[in-house]
N, C-alpha and C positions, 0 to 999 in steps of 0.2 A: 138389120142383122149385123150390117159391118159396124156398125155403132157399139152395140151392145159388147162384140168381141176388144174392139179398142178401150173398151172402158176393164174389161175382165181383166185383161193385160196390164192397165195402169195400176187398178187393185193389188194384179198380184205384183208389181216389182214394186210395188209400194210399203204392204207385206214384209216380203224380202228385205229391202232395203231399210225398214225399222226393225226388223230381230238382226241384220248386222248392227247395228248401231247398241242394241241393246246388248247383243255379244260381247263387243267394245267397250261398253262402260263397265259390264259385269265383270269383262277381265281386268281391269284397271286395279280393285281389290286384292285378287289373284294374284296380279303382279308385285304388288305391297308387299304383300304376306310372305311371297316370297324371296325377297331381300330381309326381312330383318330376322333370319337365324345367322344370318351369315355375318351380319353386325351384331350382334350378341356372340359368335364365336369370336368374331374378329378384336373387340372389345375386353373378352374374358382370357384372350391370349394375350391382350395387350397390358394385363392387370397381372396376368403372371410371370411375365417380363419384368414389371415393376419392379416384384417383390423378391424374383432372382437377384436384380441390379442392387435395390436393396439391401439382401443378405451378402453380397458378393463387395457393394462398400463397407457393408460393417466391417466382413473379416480381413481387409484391404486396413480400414484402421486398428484393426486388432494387429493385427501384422506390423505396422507403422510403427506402434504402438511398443509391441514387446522387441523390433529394434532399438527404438530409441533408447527404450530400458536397458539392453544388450550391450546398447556402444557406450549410456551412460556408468555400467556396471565399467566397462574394459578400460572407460577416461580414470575411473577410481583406481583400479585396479594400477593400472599405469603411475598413477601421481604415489600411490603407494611404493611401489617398487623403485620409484626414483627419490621417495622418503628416504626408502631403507638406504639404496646407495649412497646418497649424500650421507648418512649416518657414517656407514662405511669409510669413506674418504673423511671424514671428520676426524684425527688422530689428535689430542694433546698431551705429550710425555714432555716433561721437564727435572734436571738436574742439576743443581748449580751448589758451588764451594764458595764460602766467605775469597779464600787468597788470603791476600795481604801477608805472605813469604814469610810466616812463620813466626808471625809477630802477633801478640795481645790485642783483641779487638776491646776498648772498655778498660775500667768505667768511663761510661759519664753521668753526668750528675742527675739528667733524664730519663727518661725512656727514650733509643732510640732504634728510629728503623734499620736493619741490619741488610745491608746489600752485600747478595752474595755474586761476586764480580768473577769467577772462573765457572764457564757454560759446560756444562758434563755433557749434555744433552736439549735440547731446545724443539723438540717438533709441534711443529704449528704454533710457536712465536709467541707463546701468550705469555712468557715470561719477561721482563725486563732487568737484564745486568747493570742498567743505570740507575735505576729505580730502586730495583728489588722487591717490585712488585708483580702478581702472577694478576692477568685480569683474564678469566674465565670469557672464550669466546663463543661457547654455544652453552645451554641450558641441562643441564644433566648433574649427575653425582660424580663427585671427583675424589683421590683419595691423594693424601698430605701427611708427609713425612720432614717431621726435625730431629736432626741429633746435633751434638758439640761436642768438644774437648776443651777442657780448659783445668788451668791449674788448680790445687788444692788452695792456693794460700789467699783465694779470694771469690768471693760470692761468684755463683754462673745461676743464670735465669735465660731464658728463651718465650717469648708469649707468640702465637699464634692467631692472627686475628681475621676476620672474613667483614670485607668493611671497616664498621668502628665496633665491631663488636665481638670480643674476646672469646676464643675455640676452645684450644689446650695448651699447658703450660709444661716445661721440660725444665727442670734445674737441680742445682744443688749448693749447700752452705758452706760458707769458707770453715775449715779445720787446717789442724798444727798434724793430723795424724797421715793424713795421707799429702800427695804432692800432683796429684794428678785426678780429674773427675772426668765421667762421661755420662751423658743422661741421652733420652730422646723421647718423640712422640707422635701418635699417629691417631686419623683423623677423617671422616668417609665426611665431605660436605657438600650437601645440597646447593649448589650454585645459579643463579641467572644469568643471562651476558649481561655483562657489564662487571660481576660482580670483580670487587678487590681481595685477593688474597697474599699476606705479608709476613713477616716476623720482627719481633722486636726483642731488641735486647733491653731487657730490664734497668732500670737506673741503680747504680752502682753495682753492676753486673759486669761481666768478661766472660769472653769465649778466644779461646786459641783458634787463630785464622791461617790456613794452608789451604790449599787444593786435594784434601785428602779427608779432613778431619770433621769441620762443620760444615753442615748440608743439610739441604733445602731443598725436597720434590714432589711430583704429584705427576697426576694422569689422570686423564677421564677416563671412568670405570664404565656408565652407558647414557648415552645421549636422554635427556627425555622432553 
């Protein structure tokens, strides 16, 4: 009898102790199942993080972007207005008189270049009183003015040249009727830096030289 009951007992913790077991394994699934919604949230949070990070560098180089356009827009802007001011600061007026105290410039038996040696006016240098040549220092249109006095009783000519190549011409023919001639000439010319601009007295030509009467000038009208 006492047999039979020890053996009932071992049956049933035996029992027992295989549906624990099988509890154990069946919860194992259970337990799976439930972690992975929370790795598929965790996951699907992490994917739309991305694509915030994402849209958040685009408009970071959108933004980059329409600065650099911005400061490159105000670099132009800047290089223009300090265009314009050097334009500004750019002045060339000139005036200048043969001289020579009252006395006949001419003939001679050439053409020659006519230096006009008393300075009226000279801003921004591009005149020379030794030369009698005007060399254009910046690039724009310039405008050019001759006039002379000289007697009747012998040819006056004046040439005007830019380089070696002849502008306008101012003169007039010797006569017995009159005793006195005045001519002159004007002249809007495209210039380069560098360029020569001079006057020539014609061969067998005269001009009356003072500080009052033949003259020689110009100015830059607008840079370009």
């Amino acid at each position: 009898m006492n047999c039979a009951v020890s053996l009932f007992v071992l049956l049933s913790s035996s029992l027992i102790l295989a549906q624990d077991d099988g509890n154990a394994i069946t919860e194992k699934p259970d337990e799976t199942r439930s972690c992975q919604p929370d790795m598929c949230d965790l996951l699907m949070a992490f994917g739309a993080m991305k694509e915030k990070i994402a849209v958040m560098e685009t408009r970071l180089k959108n933004s980059e972007s329409r600065l650099n356009s911005s400061e490159s827009r105000l670099r132009n802007s800047e290089n223009q207005l300090l265009e314009l001011r050097n334009k500004e600061r750019t002045k060339v007026i000139f005036s200048a008189a043969t001289g020579a105290g009252g006395k006949h410039i001419g003939p001679f038996n050439t053409n020659k270049t006519l230096i006009y040696r008393t300075v009226i006016t000279n801003i921004g240098d591009a005149y020379s009183p030794h030369t009698g040549i005007f060399v254009a220092p910046v690039a724009g249109v310039y405008y050019f003015t001759i006039f002379f006095h000289a007697g009747g009783h012998e040819r006056a000519g004046l040439l005007l040249y830019k380089n070696n190549q002849l502008m306008i011409v101012t003169g007039d023919h010797r006569t017995e009727a009159d005793t006195a001639d005045n001519g002159g000439n004007a002249a809007f010319l495209q210039l380069q830096p560098g360029d020569h601009v001079y006057v020539v007295l014609a061969a067998n030509s005269h001009v009356w030289g003072t500080n009052h009467h033949t003259t020689f000038s110009g100015f830059l009208v607008t840079q370009m």
